[in-house]
N, C-alpha and C positions, 0 to 999 in steps of 0.2 A: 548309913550308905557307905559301902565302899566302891571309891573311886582309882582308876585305870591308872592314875599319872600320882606320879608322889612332888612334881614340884611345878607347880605353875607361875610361867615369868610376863611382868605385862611392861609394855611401851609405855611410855610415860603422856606423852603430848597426843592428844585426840583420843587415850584411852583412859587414861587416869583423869588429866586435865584438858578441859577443852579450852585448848590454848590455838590451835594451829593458825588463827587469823592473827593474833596478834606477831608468831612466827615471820608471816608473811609477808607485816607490813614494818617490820622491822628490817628483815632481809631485804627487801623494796627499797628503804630509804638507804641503809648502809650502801649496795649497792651501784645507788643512783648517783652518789657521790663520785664516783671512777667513770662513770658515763658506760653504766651496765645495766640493761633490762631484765628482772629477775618477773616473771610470772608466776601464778600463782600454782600451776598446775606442775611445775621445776617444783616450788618447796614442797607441796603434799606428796607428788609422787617420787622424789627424793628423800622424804621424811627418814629419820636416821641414819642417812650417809654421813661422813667424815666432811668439815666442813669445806674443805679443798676440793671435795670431790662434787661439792653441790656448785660452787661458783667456777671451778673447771672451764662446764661447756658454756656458761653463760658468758665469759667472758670471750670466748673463743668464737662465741658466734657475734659478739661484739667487736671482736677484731681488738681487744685490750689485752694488752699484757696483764700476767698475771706472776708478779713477782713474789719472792718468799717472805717482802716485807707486808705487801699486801692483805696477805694470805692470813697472816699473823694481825692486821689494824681493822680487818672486817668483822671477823667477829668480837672484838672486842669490841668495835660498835654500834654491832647490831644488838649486842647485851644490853647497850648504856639504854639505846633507843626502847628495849625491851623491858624495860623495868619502868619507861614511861609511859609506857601504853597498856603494858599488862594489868588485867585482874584477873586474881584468882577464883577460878572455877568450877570446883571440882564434880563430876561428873554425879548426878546422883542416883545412889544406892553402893555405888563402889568402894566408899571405904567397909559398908558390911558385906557387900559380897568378899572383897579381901576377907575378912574376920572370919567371914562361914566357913571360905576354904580350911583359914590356920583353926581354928575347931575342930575340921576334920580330919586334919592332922597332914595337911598338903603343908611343906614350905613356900615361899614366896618370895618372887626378887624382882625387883626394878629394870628391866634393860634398857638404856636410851641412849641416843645419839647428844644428846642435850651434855653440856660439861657438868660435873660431878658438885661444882659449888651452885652451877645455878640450879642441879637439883634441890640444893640443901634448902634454897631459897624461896623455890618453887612450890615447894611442899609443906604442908604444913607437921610439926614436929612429930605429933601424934599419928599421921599417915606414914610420915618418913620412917617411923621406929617400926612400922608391921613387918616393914620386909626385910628378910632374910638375907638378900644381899644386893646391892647396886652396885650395877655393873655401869657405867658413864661412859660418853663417846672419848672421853682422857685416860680411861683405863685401858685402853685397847689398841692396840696397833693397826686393826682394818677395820673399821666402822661397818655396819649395815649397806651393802648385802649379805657381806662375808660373814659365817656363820661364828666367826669369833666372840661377836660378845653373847650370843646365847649358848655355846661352848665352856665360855668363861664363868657362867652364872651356873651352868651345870656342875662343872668343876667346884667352883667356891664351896657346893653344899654335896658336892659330892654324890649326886644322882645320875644315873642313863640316861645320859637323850630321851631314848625309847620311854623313857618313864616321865619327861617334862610336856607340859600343855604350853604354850605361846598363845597371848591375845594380841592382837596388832591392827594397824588402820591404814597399812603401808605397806605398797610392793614389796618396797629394799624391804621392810622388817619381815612379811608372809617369806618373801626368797632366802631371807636369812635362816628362819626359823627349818625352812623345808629344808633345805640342806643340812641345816645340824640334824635331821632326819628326825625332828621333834614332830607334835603334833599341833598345828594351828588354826584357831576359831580367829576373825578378824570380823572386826565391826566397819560400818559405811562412815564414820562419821567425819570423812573429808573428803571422800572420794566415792563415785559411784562402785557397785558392788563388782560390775567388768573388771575391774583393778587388781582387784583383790582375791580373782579365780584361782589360784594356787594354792589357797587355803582350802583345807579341809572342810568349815564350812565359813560360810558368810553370813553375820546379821547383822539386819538393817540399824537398830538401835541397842543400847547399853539394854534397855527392857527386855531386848529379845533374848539375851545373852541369858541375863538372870531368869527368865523363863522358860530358857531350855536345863537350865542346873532345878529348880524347880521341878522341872518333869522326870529331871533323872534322878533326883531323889526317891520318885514313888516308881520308878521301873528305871532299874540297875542296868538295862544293858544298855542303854542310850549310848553310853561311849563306851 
C-alpha cells in the first residue's frame, strides 16, 4: 500500500491514552484550591492548550486573580494529584496501528499539550521509543490551537505539512492541525463528534479508525 502522508502525528491523552478523566479530576481539585470551578467540558474542549491558557477564563469567570505565581503551583499540583489517581490505559490496538504505519515506512511523532517528563512517565518505554519525535506542551512557545507544535513535529523530521496525517480528540488540537494545513482524522473519544467538525473526517471509536486503514489497504484511493 502506498499511502498519501509520509508522517503521521498523534495527541497523546484521549488518543494514545485514555486518560482525559483522570485529566479532569485532577484539574478539578488543583483548581478548587483557589476557589475556581473548572468543568469538565473547559478541560476536553481545551484539551492541548498551554496550561495558562486553560485556567485564564476560568478564573476570570470566578472573579480570582490569576498571578504568575499561580500559574506556575497549579500545575505542579495538578501532576502530584495526577499520578494519584492515574492509571495507565493505553488505548487498544494502537501500539500496532503505530507499528503498521512505521512498516509502511510513515514516520511518527507524539504531539501534546501534556509536559515532556510526564510524557516520559505516562508512556510506557516501548510505546515512547516508536515515535519519531515529541514535540511537549515545554517545547513550544504557543500550545494548541496555534499550529506550532504540529509545525514543530513537521520540522523535526523534516516533512511538508501537506504530506503530515494528524489524529486528535480536540478542537484546540483538529484547529491546530488545520491551520498547519495538515490533514486531520479525529476520534469522539471525549467529546461528541459536533466538536470535532473541522476535521477531515470523524470516528466514533479507535475501531473505526483502524477499520478505515484496513479498507484502504485493499483500495488505495481512500485517502
Amino acid at each position: 500500500m502506498t499511502l498519501s502522508f509520509k508522517a503521521a502525528f498523534f495527541d497523546m491523552d484521549g488518543i494514545i491514552v485514555d486518560s482525559m478523566p483522570y485529566h479532569f479530576i485532577s484539574w478539578f481539585e488543583a483548581a478548587r484550591k483557589y476557589g475556581v470551578h473548572l468543568n469538565p467540558m473547559t478541560i476536553f474542549s481545551m484539551e492541548g492548550a498551554k496550561y495558562a491558557d486553560v485556567l485564564a477564563p476560568a478564573f476570570a469567570r470566578s472573579n480570582k486573580p490569576l498571578t504568575p505565581e499561580i500559574i506556575n503551583q497549579i500545575p505542579q499540583e495538578r501532576e502530584e494529584l495526577l499520578k494519584g489517581y492515574f492509571r495507565r490505559y493505553i488505548f487498544e490496538g494502537m501500539p500496532e496501528f503505530i507499528k503498521s504505519l512505521k512498516n509502511q515506512g510513515v514516520l511518527v511523532g507524539l504531539v501534546t499539550g501534556s509536559y515532556y517528563r510526564e510524557v516520559e512517565r505516562v508512556l510506557l518505554k516501548e510505546l515512547f521509543d516508536l515515535f519519531d519525535t515529541v514535540v511537549a506542551g515545554d517545547c513550544v512557545n504557543k500550545g494548541k490551537p496555534d499550529p506550532e507544535p504540529y509545525l514543530t513535529a513537521a520540522r523535526n523530521l523534516k516533512i511538508a505539512p501537506k504530506y503530515c496525517l494528524v489524529v486528535e480528540n480536540a478542537p484546540y488540537g483538529v484547529k491546530a492541525a488545520k491551520t498547519a494545513e495538515m490533514t486531520c482524522f479525529a476520534v469522539a473519544t471525549s467529546l461528541p463528534k459536533e466538536y470535532l467538525s473541522q476535521a477531515d473526517s470523524v470516528f466514533e471509536t479507535h475501531e473505526e479508525l483502524y477499520k478505515y486503514f484496513e479498507c484502504r489497504q485493499r483500495k488505495p484511493d481512500c485517502i
